[in-house]
N, C-alpha and C positions, 0 to 999 in steps of 0.2 A: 263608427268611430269618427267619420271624417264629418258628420253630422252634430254628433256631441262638441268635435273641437271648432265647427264653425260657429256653433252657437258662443262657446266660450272666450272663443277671441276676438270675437266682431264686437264687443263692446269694448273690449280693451283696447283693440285700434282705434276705435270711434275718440273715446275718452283721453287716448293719452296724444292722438293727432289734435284735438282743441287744445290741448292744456300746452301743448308745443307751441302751436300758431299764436295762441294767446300772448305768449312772453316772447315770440319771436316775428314782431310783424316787419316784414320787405326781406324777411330772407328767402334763399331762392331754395326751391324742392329737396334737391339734395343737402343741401345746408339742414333743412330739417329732420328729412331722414335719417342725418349724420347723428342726431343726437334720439330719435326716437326707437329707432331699430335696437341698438344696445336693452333700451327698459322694455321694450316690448318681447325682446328675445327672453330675458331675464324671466320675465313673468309668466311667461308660455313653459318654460321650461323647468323653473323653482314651484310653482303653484297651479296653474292650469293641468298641466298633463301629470303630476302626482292624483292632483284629486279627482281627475278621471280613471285614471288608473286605479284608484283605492276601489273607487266607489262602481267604474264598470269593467273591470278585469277581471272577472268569470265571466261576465256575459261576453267582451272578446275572445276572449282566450278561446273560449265554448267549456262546453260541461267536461269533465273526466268521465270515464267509462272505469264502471266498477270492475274490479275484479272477481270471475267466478272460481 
């Protein structure tokens, strides 16, 4: 799991850290942060980790055990 979400969200921080810096140049770390953390929370949590969850939630979860 902690594998799947690093792949999924290292582009999102990549991507949405330029597109900050870009429209905000001489502001200082946290001034940026101020404004990227909120969309990057957003996105991890409305789209990333659903469509993990769709797509590998029996494989976390693990299998159920039949009943005899």
């Amino acid at each position: 799991m902690a594998l799947l979400m690093t792949f999924a969200v290292y582009p999102v921080v990549v991507v949405y850290a330029g597109i900050v810096a870009a429209f905000t140049p001489g502001w200082e770390f946290w001034q940026r942060s101020l404004i990227l953390v909120p969309f990057m929370a957003s996105t991890i949590v409305f789209f990333i980790v659903p469509f993990i969850q769709t797509r590998f939630g029996a494989f976390i979860a693990g299998k159920k055990k039949a009943l005899a």
